[in-house]
N, C-alpha and C positions, 0 to 999 in steps of 0.2 A: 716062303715066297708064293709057294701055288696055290697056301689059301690065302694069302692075301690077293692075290689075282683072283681067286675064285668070289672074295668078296666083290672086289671093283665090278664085275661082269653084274653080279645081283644087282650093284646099287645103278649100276646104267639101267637095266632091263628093267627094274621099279620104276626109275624117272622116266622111260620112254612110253611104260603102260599109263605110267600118271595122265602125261600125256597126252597120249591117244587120249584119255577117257575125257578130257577134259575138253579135247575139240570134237567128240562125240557129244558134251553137254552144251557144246558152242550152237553147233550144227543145230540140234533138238531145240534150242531155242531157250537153252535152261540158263545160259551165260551171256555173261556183262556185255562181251564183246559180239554179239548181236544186234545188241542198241546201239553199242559207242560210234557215232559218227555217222547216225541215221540225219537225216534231213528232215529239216520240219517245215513244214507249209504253214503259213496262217495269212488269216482276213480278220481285218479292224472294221467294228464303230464305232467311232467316237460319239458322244452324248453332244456335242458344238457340230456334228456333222464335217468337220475336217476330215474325216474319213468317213466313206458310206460303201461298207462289204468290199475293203479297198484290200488289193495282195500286199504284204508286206516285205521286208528282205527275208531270204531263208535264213534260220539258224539250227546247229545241231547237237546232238544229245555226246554228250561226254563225261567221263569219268570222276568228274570234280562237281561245284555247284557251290556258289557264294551266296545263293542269297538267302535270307533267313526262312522265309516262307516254301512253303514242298507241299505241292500238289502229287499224290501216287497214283499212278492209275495200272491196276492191275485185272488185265484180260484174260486171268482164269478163273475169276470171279463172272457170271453170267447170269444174266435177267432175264427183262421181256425181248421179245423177239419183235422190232419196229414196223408197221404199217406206213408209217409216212407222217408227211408235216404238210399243212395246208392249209385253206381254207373254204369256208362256203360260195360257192359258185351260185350266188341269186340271179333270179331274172332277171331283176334290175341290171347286174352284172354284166350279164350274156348282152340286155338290150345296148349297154354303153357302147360293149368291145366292138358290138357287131355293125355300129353307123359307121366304122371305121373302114377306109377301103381294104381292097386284098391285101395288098402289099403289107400296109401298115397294120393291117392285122395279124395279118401270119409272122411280122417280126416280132410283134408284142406277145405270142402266143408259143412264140420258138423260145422267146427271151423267162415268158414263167415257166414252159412247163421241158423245157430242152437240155440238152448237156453244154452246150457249148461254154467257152469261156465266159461270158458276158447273161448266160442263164444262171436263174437259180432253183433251176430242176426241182420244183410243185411235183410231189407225187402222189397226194389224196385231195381228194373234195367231198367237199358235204355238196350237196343240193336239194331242194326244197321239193315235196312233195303236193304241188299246186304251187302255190303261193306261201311265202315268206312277206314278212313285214317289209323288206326292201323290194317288192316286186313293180311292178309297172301299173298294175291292178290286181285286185281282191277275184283268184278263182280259184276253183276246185275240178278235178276232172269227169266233174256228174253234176254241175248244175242246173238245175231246173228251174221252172214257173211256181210262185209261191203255192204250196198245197199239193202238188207233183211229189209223187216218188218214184223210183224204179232200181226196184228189188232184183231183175237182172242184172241190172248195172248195164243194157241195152244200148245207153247213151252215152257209158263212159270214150271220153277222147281226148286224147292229148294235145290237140289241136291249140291252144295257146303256150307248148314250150316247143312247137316244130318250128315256131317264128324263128327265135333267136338260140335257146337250152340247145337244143337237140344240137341243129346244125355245129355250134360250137364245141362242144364235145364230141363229135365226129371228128374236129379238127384236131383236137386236142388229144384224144384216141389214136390218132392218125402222129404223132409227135412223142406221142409215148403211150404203146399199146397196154402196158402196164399197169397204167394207175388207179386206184382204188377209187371206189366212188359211193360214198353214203348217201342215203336217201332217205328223209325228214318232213312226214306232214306239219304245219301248223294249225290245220282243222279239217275236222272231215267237212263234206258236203254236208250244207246247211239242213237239207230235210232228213239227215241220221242226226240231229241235235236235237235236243230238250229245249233249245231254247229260238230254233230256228235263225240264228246268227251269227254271224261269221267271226264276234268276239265271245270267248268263254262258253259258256256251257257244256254240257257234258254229249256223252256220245248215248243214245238211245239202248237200251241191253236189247233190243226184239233186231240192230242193228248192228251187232257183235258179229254175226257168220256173215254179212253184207259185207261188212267193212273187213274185212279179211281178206272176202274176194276183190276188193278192189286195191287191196295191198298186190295179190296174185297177178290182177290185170294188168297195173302198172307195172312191174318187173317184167310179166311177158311183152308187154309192149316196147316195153325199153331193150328189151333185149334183140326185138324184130327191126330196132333203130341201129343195131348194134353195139347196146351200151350194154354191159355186165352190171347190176346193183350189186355191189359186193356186200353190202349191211344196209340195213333199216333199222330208225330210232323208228319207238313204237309212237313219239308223241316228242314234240318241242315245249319245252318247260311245262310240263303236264300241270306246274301248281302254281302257274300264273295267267289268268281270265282277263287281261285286260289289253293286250296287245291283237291285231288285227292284220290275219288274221289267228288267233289263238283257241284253245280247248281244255278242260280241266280233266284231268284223269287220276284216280288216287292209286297207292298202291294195290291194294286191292281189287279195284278194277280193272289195272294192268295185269296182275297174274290173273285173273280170269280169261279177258282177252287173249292171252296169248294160250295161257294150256286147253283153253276148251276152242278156240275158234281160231287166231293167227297161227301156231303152230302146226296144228291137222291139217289147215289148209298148206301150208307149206310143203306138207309131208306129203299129202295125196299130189298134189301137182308136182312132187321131184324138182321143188326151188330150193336149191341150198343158200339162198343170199339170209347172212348170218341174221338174229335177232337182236337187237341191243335194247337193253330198257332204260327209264328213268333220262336221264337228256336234259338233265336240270342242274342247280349248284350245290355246292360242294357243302351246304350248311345241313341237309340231312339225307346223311348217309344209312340211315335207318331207312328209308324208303326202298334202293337194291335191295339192299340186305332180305327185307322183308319178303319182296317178289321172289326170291332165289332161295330164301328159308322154304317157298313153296313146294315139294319136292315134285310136283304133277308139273310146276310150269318148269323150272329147272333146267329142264332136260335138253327144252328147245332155244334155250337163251345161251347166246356166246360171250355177252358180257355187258355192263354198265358203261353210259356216259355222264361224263359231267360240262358243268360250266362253273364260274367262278367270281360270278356278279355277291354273292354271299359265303360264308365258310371261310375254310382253310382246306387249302390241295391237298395237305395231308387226311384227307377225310376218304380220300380215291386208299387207300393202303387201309384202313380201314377194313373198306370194302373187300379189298384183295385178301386183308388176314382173314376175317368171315368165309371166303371162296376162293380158294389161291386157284381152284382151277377153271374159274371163270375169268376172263378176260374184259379191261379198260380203256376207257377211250375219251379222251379228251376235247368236245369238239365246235367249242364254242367262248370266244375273249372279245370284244370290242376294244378300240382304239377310237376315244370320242374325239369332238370338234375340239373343246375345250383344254384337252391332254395336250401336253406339252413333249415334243419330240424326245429328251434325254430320261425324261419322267417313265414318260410309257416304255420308252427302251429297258432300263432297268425294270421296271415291276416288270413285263410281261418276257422278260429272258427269264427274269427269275422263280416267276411262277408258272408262264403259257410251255415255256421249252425246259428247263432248268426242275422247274417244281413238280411237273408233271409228271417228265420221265423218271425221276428219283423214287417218286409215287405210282409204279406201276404202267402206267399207259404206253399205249402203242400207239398213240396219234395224238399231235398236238395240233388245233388249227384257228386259226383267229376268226374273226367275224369283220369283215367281208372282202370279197375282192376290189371290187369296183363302187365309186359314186362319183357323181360329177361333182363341181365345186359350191353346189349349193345344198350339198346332200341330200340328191336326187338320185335315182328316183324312192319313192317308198309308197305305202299303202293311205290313205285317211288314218290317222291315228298311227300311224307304223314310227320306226326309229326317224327322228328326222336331226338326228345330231349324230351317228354313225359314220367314222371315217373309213372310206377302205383302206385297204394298202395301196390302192392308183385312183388319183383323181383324174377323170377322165373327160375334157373339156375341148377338144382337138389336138389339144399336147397329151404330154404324157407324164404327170409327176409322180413319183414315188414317194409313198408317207414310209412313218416308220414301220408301218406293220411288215411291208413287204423287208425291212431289213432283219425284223425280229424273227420272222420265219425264213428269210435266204440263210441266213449262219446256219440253220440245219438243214434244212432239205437238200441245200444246196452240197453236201458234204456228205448226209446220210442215207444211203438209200433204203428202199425197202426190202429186208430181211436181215439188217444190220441189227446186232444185238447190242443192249445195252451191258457195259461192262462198270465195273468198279472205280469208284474215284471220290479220293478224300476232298472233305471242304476244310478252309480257315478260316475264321474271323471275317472278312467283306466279299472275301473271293469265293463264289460259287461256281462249283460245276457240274456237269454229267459228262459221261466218256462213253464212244461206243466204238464196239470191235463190228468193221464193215465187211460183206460178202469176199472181197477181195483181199481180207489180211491188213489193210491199215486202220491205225487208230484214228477214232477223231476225240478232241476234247473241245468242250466248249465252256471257257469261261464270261465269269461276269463281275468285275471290282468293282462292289456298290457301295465304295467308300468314299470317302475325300480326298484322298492323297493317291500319288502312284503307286502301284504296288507291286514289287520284283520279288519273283517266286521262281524256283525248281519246278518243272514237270520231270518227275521221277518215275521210268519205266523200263524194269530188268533190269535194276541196278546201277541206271546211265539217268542223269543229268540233261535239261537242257533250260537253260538259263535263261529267261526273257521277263517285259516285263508289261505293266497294261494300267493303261491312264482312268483317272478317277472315272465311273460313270460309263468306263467302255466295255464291250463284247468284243471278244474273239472267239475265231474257232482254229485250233490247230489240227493240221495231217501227219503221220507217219506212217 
């Protein structure tokens, strides 16, 4: 009898340690019952616009899971580390927001770049170093009298982005002191050109330590406005001469400029605003590559951009297996006149947000914020079929771009990493583990039919399901 008693006593004291260990791997985050009966947030669009970034009921993650399709997303798998989702803030842009009164301005301005519920918290931009093709007019911050030069840079001023750029980002600074902000020539000042004009031609080499310093000037300048230039592209589609205004820059020339004359300068004046090269599309990825096989430019380069007018996304990973320890960026999609709202929806989740980040990058941003409804304004020759994400005409309409970039910004923020997540057959995703612990997923069913899937995370189920053509983004 007393070893039988002395067994019983064993077989408790094992089940109680079992036990414990197992609500020690509850706790740790290692078990089911961490997930089961988590709550899930999500926001629809539909491709019919019957829903636009609209909340939908909660549902939650449990033990079970009927539907044939299972999406996994697992967050100890980790990627790139997120910069933001956005997009270019042109002059044009800045001149639209800014006819607007205060009021109606600073709603529109809480509403892109804020937290609130009705925001979908913008946390990068690109903006144009002079003029952009959507600008109000063709300048550069050293314009001269034809035959003029100055080699000091004596003249450089910023004086045509204090109108509307500046001030507006001060606001926008002011709403979220945070956010990233890239800075992108589309040509130098006309008298460092070969061809003294403000479409194409190349940059002067006796013009290379010139044009350096007025990379250095503008940053200090910007910086005396109180704008931080967090990156600079060294050149906007370096391998395209025909937009206005534009510049050709080959690879070649680009690692020149940067290891002998952008860099140094950077370095002697203590600007750490990062270098990014190439800023063009995704059809030759040989281009990075080459500038960063350079081992003297290398050094000073924190990574590649692309765009996606030609290629395949998959050309940015590429990149990254050549240099996994340089860094991508993705910073440039249009949404034209002629694109069709459910159209562009699908391609640019799948490729601008969905393809990108799958593909390395740290920022996804569309092309452009603002045009009025005649696709205004832009340059002589500039895009004049570019839709933004707000058509801005005294109202205030929202195109798709801003829904195709609200699903992530508005969900991701900046230093949220990218985590693990299976695709199926129509349904695409990417998943990201945010500074705070929740996941986000975002899919996209670029099918025909409805399609109910599993989101499967630590072993819990949550059951929902997403109409042909639509985006969501889920929370946990």
């Amino acid at each position: 009898m007393k070893h039988l008693n002395r067994m019983k006593s064993i077989l408790v004291l094992v089940a109680v340690m079992s036990l414990s260990f197992n609500c020690d791997k509850r706790k740790a985050g290692g078990g089911t019952p961490n997930t089961a009966g988590a709550e899930v947030n999500w926001w629809l669009t539909t491709g019919n616009q019957t829903s636009l970034l609209q909340k939908q009921p909660v549902f939650t993650f449990n033990n079970g899971g009927t539907a044939v399709l299972t999406i996994d997303v697992d967050s100890t798998q980790t990627y790139q580390t997120i910069d933001g989702f956005g997009y270019t803030f042109t002059e044009g842009s800045a001149y639209l927001i800014n006819k607007y009164g205060a009021a109606a301005k600073n709603n529109l301005l809480q509403e892109l770049f804020g937290t609130a519920d009705n925001a979908i918290g913008v946390n990068y931009l690109r903006i144009g170093m002079g003029a952009t093709d959507l600008s109000t007019k063709v300048y550069s911050y050293n314009d001269l009298p034809n035959g003029e030069t100055d080699i000091a840079l004596s003249k450089f001023s910023l004086a045509q982005d204090t109108v509307d750029v500046i001030p507006l980002l001060q606001q926008v600074l002011a709403i979220n002191p945070n956010i990233k902000i890239m800075a992108t020539p589309w040509s130098a000042p006309t008298w460092m050109k070969d061809n003294n004009n403000t479409v194409g031609g190349r940059l002067k080499t006796q013009y290379y330590s010139v044009y350096a310093q007025y990379f250095v000037k503008y940053i200090q300048a910007m910086k005396a406005k109180g704008i931080t230039i967090d990156a600079v592209t060294i050149q906007n589609e370096p391998l395209h001469g025909g937009n206005n205004p534009s510049m050709l820059m080959n690879a070649a020339e680009q690692a020149d400029f940067i290891k002998n004359h952008l860099g140094p300068a950077f370095r002697e004046s203590n600007i750490t605003t990062k270098i990014v090269l190439y800023d063009h599309n995704c059809d030759r990825p040989d281009y990075p590559i080459a500038v960063l096989n350079d081992a003297a430019a290398k050094p000073f380069v924190d990574g590649s951009a692309f765009h996606l007018y030609a290629g395949d996304v998959a050309a940015m990973s590429t990149v990254h297996d050549a240099h996994p320890d340089k860094n991508l960026y993705f910073t440039e999609q249009w949404t034209g006149a002629s694109g069709s709202f459910d159209g562009d929806l699908k391609w640019h989740v799948r490729n601008v947000i969905i393809g990108t980040m799958r593909n390395w990058s740290k920022v996804a941003l569309n092309w452009n914020l603002a045009n009025d409804g005649s696709y205004n304004p832009h340059t002589p020759g500039g895009c004049d079929q570019c839709k933004g994400a707000l058509t801005l005409d005294g109202g205030v309409i929202r195109n798709v771009s801003y829904y195709i970039i609200g699903h992530a910004s508005k969900f991701v923020p900046a230093g949220s990493k990218r985590i693990a997540s299976t695709q199926t057959g129509n349904l695409y995703t990417v998943a990201f583990l945010r500074p705070d612990g929740k996941k986000v997923l975002i899919a996209l069913n670029d099918g025909t039919t409805t399609l109910r899937f599993n989101i499967k995370y630590k072993g819990s189920n949550a059951n929902t399901s997403l109409p042909a053509g639509a985006v969501a983004t889920y929370v946990w």
